[in-house]
C-alpha positions in Angstrom: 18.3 5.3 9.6 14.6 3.1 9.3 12.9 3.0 6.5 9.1 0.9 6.1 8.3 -0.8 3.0 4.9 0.0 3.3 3.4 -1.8 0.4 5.6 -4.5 -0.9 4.4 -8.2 -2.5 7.5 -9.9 -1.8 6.1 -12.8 -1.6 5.1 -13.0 -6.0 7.2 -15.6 -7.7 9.8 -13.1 -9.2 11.5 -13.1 -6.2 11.5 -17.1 -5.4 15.3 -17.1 -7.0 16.9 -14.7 -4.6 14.4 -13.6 -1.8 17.2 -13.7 0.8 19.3 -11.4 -1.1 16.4 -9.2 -1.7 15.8 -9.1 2.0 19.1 -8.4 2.5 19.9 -6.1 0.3 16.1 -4.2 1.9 18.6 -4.0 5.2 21.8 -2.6 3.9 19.7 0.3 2.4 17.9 0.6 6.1 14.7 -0.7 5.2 14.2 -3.2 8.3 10.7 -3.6 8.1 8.0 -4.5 5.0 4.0 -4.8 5.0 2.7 -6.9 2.9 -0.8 -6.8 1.3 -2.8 -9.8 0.1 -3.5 -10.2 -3.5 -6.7 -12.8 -2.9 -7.0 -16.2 -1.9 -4.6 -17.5 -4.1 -1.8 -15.6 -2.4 -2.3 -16.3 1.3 -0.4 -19.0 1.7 2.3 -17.4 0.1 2.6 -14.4 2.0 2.6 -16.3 4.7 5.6 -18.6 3.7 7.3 -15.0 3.6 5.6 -13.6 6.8 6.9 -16.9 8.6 10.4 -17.1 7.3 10.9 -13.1 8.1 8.3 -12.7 10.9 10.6 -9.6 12.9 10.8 -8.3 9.5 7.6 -8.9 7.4 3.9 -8.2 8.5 0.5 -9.4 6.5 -2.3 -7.8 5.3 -5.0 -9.2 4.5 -8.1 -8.1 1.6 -8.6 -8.6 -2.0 -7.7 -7.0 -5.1 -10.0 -5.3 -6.7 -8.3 -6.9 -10.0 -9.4 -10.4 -8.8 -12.8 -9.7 -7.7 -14.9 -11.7 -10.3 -18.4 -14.1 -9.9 -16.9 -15.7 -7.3 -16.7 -12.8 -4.8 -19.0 -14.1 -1.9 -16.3 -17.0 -1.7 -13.6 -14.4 -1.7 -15.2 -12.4 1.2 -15.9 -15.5 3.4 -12.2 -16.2 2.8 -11.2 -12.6 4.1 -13.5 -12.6 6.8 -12.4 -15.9 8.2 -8.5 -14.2 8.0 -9.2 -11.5 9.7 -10.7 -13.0 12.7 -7.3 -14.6 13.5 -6.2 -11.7 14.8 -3.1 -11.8 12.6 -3.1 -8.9 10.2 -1.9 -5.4 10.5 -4.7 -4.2 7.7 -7.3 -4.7 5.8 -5.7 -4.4 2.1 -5.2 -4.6 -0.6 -8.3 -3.2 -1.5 -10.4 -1.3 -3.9 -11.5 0.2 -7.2 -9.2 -0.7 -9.9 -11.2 0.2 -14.0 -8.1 0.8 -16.0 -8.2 -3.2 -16.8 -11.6 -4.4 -16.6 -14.8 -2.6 -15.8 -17.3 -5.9 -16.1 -17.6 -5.9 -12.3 -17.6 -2.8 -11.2 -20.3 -3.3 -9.3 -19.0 -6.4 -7.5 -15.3 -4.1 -6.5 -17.4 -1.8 -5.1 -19.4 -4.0 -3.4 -16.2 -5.7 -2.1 -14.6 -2.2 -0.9 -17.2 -0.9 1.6 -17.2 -4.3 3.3 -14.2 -4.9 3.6 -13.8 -1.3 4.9 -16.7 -2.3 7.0 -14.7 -4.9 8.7 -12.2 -2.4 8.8 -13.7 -0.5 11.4 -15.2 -3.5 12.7 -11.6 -4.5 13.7 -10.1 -1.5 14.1 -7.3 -1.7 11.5 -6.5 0.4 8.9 -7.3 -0.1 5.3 -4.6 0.2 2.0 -6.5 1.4 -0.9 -5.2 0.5 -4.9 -7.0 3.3 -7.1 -6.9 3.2 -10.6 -8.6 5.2 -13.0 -10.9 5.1 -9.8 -10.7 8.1 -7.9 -14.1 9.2 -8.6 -15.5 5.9 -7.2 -12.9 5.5 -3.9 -14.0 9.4 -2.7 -17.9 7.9 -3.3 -17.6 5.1 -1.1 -15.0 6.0 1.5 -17.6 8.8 2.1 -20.0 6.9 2.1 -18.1 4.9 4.7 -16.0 7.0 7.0 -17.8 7.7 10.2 -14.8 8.7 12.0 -13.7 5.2 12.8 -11.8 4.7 9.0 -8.0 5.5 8.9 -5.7 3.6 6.2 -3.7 4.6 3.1 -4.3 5.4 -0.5 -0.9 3.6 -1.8 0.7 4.0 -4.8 -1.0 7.9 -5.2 -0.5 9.0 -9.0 -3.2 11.9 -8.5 -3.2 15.9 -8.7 -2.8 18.2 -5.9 -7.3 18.1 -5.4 -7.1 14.2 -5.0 -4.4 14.2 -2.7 -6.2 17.0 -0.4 -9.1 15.3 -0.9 -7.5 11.6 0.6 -6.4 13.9 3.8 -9.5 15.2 4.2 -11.2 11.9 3.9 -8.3 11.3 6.9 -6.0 8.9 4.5 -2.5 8.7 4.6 -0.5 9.1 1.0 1.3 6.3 -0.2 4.2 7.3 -2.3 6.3 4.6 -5.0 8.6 5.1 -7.7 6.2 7.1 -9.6 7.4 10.3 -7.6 10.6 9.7 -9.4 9.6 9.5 -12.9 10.4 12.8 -14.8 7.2 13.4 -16.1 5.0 12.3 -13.2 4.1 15.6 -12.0 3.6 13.6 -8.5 6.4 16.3 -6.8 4.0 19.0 -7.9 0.9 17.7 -6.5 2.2 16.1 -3.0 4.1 19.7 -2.3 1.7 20.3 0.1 0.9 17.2 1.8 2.0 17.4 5.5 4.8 14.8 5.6 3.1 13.4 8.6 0.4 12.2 5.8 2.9 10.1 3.6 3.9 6.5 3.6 6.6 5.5 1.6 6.3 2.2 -0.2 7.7 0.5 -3.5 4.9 -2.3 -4.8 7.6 -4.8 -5.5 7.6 -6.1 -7.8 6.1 -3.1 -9.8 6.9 0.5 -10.5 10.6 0.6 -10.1 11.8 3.7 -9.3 14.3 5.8 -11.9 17.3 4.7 -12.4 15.6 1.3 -12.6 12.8 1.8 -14.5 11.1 -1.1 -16.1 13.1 -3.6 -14.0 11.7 -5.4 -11.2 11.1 -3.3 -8.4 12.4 -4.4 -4.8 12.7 -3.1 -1.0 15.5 -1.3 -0.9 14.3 0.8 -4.1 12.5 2.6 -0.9 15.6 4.6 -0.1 15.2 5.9 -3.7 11.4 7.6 -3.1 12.5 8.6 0.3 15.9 10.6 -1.1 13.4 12.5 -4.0 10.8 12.9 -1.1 13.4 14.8 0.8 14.4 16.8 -2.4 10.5 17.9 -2.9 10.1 18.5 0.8 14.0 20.7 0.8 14.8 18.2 4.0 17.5 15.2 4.6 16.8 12.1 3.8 17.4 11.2 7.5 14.0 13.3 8.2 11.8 12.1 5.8 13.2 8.2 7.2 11.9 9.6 10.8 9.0 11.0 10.1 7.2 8.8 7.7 8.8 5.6 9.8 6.9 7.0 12.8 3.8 7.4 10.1 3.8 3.6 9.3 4.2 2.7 13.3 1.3 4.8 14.2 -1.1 4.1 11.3 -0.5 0.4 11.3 0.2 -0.1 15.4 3.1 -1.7 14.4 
């Protein structure tokens, strides 16, 4: 059985102690392969440390934040777009509308979004969305933006059953975390009837540990935890739900 990480930021700091037995403990649980998303300029380097030291194993993205987009965005974007004409990413992420924090430059995210989807298509990769307390604002300017060319992911998806029709129909995959395990989520509800073919599965390590760890630090091999309560929501195995949304993550990101 394969499982993809397909949203993972192995490379943050909480894992400089053990990253080898994080990685390995990501194989024994069948998760061979992890996608990693950049944070900003900041993190590049780091990722890439990772990327390097696992490079069968661990693929880059490369975007920024919404949560670091700040005065200094044009320097950001030159950053980005320098990046991405290496040829060496898998994506364009992770990018965004994020207003649970900080809504002092809303303006700037969105600005910062529809280029970097722009680019996107530009490059034909695929784009990883973070949405907080912005779905609203990400249907506005994907719209505004999809012309056809614009496939990605909406990771970490904490929405209702309208949002997550509405990402399909916007022709985004669903990325699912340890959120569809919380109790109270009401996440099984809502991706009920989201085509299988449409998920991801992902953890956002270090974040969002899935039940029974909740509140720990999240890591890799927490993905065979979504994937066994995707399987109970869908009334599959867990060996179909590793197929299917394996093949997803090949096919969306070329990999």
């Amino acid at each position: 059985m394969q499982l993809i990480d397909s949203h993972t930021h192995i490379y943050s700091n909480q894992f400089d102690d053990d990253l080898a037995e994080v990685m390995e403990r990501a194989a024994q649980n069948g998760v061979q392969r992890l996608l990693l998303p950049n944070i900003d300029s900041n993190s590049t380097k780091r990722m890439w440390d990772v990327v390097n030291a696992y490079p069968e194993r661990c693929f880059p993205m490369m975007g920024i934040h919404p949560c670091s987009v700040n005065e200094s965005i044009a320097d950001e974007l030159k950053h980005i777009e320098t990046e991405l004409s290496t040829g060496k990413y898998i994506a364009v992420g992770e990018i965004g509308i994020d207003l649970y924090w900080d809504k002092t430059f809303i303006k700037e995210q969105i600005t910062a979004f529809e280029q970097q989807m722009e680019w996107a298509k530009e490059l034909n990769l695929p784009i990883a969305i973070h949405c907080r307390d912005s779905f609203d604002e990400i249907f506005a300017s994907v719209e505004k933006v999809q012309d056809g060319r614009l496939r990605g992911v909406l990771h970490c998806f904490t929405g209702n059953e309208t949002q997550a029709k509405k990402c399909i129909d916007l022709g985004l995959h669903i990325g699912l975390g340890g959120v569809l395990t919380f109790k109270n989520s009401g996440l099984a509800e809502a991706i009920k009837n989201v085509p299988i073919e449409k998920i991801l599965l992902e953890t956002d390590s270090p974040y969002l540990a899935p039940t029974p760890h909740r509140g720990k630090r999240n890591e890799s091999a927490y993905t065979r935890l979504v994937a066994e309560k995707l399987a109970e929501v869908k009334e599959t195995s867990l060996e179909e739900i590793a197929r299917i949304t394996t093949a997803n993550a090949e096919r969306l990101f070329n990999l």
